[in-house]
N, C-alpha and C positions, 0 to 999 in steps of 0.2 A: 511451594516455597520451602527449603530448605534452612534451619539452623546452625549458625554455628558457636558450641561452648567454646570458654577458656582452656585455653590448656588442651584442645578437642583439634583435631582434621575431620576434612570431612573431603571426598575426593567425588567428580561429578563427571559426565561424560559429555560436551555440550558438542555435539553433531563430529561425532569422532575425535573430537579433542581430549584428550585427559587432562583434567585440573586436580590440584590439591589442594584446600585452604587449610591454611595452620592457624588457631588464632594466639598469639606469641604473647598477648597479657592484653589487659580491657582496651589498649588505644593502637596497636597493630593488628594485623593480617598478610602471612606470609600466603602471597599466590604463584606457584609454578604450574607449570608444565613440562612437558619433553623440551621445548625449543627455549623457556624461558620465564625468566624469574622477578618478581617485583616484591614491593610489600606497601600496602593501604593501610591511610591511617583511618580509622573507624573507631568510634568508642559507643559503648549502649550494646544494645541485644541486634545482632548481627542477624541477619539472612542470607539469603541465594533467593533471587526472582528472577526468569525470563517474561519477555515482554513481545508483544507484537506491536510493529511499526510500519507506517509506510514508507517505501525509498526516500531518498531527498533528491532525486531529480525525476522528470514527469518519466509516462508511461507513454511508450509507442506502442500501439497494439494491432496487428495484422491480423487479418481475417481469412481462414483456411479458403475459401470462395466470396467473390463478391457478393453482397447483398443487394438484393431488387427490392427497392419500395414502389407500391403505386403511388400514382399520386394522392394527395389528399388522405394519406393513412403512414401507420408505424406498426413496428415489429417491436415488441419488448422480451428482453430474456435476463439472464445473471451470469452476471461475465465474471469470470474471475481474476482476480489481480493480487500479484503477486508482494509479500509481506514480509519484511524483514524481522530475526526472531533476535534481540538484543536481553543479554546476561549482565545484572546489576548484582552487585554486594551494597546493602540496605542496612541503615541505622537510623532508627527512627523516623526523622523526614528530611534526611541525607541520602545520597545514592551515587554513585559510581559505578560507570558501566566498564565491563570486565571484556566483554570481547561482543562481536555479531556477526550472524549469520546471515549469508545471500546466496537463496538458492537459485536466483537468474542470474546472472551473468554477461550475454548478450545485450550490447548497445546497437544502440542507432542515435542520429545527429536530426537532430531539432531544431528549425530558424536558419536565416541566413547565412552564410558560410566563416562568414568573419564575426557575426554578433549572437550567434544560435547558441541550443544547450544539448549536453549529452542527455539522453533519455537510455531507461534499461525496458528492451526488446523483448518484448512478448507477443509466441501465438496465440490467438484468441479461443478460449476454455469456453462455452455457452450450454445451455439449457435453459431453454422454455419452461415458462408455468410454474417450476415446485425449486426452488434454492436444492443446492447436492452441498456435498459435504468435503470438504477441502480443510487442509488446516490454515489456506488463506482466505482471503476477502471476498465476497459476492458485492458485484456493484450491480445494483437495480436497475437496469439502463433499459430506457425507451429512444429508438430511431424514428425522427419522423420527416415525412417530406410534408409539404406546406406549397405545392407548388401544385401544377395543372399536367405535368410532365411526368413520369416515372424517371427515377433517380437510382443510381447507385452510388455505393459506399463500400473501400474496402481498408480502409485503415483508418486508427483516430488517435489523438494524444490527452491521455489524460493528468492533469495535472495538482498531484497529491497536496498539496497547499490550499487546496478548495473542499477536501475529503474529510467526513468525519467518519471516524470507527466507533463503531456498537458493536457486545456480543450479547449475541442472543442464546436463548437454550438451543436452538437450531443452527448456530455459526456464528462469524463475524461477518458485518454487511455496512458498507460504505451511506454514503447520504446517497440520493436519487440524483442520478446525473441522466439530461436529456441531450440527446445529439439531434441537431435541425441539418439535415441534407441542403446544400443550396446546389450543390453539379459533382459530378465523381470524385474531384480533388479539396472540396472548399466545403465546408461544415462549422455552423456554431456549435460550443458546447456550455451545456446550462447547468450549472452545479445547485440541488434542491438544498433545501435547510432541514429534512426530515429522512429516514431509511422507509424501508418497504412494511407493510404493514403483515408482511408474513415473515419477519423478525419476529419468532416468540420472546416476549419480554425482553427488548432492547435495554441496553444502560451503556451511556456513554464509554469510551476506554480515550478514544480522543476527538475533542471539544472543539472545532474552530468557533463553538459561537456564532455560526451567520444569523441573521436575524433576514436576509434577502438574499435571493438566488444572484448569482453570477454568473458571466457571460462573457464566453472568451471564442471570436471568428478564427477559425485556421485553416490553411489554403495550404496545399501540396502542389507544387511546380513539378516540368515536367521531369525532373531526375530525382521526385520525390521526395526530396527537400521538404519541409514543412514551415509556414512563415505564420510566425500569431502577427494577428492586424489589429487585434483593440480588444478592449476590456467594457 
């Protein structure tokens, strides 16, 4: 967290961008860069915060090689997913966000063709066993089949309106999301109310609150389309 005095600049580098903040007297703040110029009204003792966020539309995530479940058993590991890094200028319990960063880029189309949502496209990051260290999110995720048949599974959609963020002295780690296999295309996914218990010292950063797991079926057609069926 960065301050900024009266009568004070203070210039910042937020992922190759150069800013400037001027604070021009207690109730402005001149903000430039190379491309452009504004000025916020703010008054109180001024800061600079970034922040860690999840997208605002779900997650397609693809699998370098399909997954084989037996039947009657899961695979668990920590997948990573990808986190937007948003820059606030802060006054007391005021805030206005200044600019944000997105380091994925790559879409994919989620749902029906006329009623579906963009999703941002990600390969699938994993390790077994011990969380790694990313400056994004580890989701706790267990794959399980529930059936008498061995299953496979090569892609899933997760959907960040069911996600809480914690950071831990070890990272940042989503709540426990389970994937139920029903046939290669078609998967419930179970959003937990708690993170993994190898978050050293968790503390909320964002709260959905759930008090019960959630439950959303989604089925991939064959041009790989994805369609949610129910909640």
């Amino acid at each position: 967290m960065e301050n900024i005095e009266i009568d004070a600049a203070l210039k910042l580098d937020f992922f190759g961008k150069e800013y400037l903040f001027e604070r021009l007297d207690p109730f402005a703040v001149n903000i430039t860069t190379a491309t452009s110029h504004s000025i916020a009204g703010l008054s109180g003792r001024l800061s600079l915060e970034m922040k860690k966020d999840f997208y605002d539309i779900p997650y397609l995530i693809k699998f370098k090689d399909v997954l084989h479940i037996s039947q009657k058993s899961q695979i668990k590991f920590f997948l990573k997913l990808p986190l937007v890094t948003k820059l606030f200028l802060k006054s007391n319990e005021k805030s206005i966000e200044v600019d944000r960063h997105f380091e994925y880029r790559r879409n994919a189309w989620h749902g029906q063709v006329n009623r579906g949502a963009l999703c941002v496209y990600a390969d699938a990051q994993i390790k077994f066993d011990l969380p790694f260290e990313t400056q994004d999110a580890l989701v706790p995720l267990r794959i399980l089949n529930r059936g008498d048949a061995a299953r496979e599974i090569k892609k899933i959609v997760i959907d960040p309106h069911n996600l809480s963020l914690y950071k831990g002295d070890n990272g940042l780690f989503t709540n426990k999301v389970y994937i139920y296999v029903l046939s290669l295309d078609e998967f419930n996914v179970e959003y937990g109310t708690q993170t993994t218990t190898k978050a050293i010292n968790p503390h909320h950063l964002i709260d959905r609150k759930m008090s019960v797991t959630r439950t959303v079926i989604t089925r991939f057609d064959r041009y790989g389309i994805a369609r949610e069926l129910g909640l």
